[in-house]
N, C-alpha and C positions, 0 to 999 in steps of 0.2 A: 674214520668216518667223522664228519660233520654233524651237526646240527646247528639250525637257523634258530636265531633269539635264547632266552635264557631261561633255564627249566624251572620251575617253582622249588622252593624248600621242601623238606617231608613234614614241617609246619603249615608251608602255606597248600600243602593236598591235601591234609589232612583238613583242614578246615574247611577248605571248598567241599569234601566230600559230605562234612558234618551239614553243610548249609545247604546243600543239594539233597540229602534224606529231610529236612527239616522242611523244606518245599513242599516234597512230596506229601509228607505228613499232614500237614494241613489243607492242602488241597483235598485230603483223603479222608478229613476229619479225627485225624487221631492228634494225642495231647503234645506226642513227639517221635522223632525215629533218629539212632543214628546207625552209621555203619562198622561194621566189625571188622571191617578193610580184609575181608578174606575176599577174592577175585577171581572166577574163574570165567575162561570162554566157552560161552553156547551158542554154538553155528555159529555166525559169523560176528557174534553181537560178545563183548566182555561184559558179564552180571556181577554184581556186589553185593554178599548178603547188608541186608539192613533188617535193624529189628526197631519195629513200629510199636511203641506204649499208646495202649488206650487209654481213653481222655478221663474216665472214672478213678482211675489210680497214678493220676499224675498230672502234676498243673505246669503250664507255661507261665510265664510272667517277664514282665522286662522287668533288669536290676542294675540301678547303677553301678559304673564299673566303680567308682571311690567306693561302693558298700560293699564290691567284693576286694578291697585293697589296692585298687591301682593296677594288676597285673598288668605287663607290656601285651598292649591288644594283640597283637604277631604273632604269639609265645602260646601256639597250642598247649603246652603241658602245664605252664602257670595258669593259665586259663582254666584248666581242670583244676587245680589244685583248692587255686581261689574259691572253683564255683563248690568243689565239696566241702571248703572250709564253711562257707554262707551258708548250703545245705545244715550242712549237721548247727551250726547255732541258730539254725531260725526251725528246730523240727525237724527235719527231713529226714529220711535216709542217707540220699543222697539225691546229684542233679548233675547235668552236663550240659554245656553251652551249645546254641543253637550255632554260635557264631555269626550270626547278626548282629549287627549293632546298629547304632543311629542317636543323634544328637540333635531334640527336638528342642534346643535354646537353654537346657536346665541342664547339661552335664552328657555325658556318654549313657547309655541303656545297651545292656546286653539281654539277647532273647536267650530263656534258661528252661530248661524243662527238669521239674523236683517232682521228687519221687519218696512216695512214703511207706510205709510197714507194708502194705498192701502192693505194692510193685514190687518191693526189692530186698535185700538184705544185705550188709557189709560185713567183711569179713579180709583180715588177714592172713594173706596166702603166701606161703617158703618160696621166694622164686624159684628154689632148683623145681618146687609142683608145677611153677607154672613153665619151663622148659628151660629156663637161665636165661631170657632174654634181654639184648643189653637195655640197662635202662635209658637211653637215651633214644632208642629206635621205638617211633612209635607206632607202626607200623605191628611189629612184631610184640611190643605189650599189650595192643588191641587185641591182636589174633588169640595171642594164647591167653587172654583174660577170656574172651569168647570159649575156647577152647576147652581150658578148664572147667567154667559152668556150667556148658552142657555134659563133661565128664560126670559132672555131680547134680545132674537131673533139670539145671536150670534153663532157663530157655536160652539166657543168654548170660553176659558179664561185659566191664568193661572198666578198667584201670583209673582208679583216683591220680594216678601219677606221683600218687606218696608212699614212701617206702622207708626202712628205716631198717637197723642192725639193733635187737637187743643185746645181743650176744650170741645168738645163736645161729645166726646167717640173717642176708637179707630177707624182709616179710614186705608183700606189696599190697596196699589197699587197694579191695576188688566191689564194686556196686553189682551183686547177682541181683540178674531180674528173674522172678517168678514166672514160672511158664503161663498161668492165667493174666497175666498184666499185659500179654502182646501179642506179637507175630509175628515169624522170620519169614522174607521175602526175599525173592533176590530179583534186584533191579538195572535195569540196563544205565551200566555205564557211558560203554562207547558201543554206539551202534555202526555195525560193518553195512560194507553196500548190498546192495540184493544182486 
């Protein structure tokens, strides 16, 4: 089988999908949403859960990309890394990029939603808890970061993309969001024909 043109990276979905909940969000007045890249079809339409942060326990703000280090724009997971690095030095819990950006003459701004005591909580989780997924697939860090938190009562979760070996197997840095800081939705991806 063929296919016409050339399919996107699992970087560059993932980011259309991050800027696609981030639309929604503020059309809908909440502070941010992204998606947990879990998929399923209903009737003829594919849904995505997405979890929407209320605007009380969580801020937007542009950041320049030199104040989060340069990450390579492209680079879904430095892009995370970057933005929880900026989070936790400036306060936060944690924060994840809208994946917006724009350069209004003074340097690059990336759109960031930071989360604090009040939305979230970090925490270091054994990959084999979170199902050994590889860490290059992000796709599958999302899901079972997701996965995990709701095992342990949260509403949601979602993977700093930092991970490390003390010694005792790999641990992956996880942002649990607080079940009062949001709401799981599931939003139409791709709409089938009637």
């Amino acid at each position: 089988m063929q296919f016409p043109g050339n399919y996107p990276s699992a970087s560059e979905s993932a980011m259309a999908a991050f800027r696609h909940k981030a639309n929604i969000a503020a059309k809908e007045g909440f502070a941010g949403a992204y998606p947990n890249l879990h998929e399923i079809r209903q009737g003829n339409n594919t849904v995505g859960g997405t979890i929407f942060i209320k605007t009380g326990v969580a801020q937007w703000q542009d950041v320049y990309l030199s104040d989060l280090g340069n990450p390579p724009i492209a680079d879904f997971a430095a892009r995370m890394r970057a933005t929880q690095n900026y989070a936790a030095q400036n306060g936060y819990i944690g924060g994840f990029p809208t994946y917006h950006h724009m350069d209004y003459g003074k340097g690059i701004v990336c759109g960031t939603v930071f989360l604090g005591s009040a939305a979230a909580e970090w925490r270091d989780v054994p990959l084999s808890e979170l199902g050994n997924p590889a860490l290059d697939d992000i796709g599958a860090r999302m899901r079972s970061a997701n996965d995990y938190a709701a095992r342990n009562g949260y509403l949601s979760g979602f993977p700093t993309f930092h991970h490390i070996d003390y010694g005792k197997g790999i641990v992956c840095g996880i942002i649990l969001i607080k079940r009062t800081a949001g709401e799981w939705r599931d939003v139409i991806i791709i709409e089938g024909s009637r």
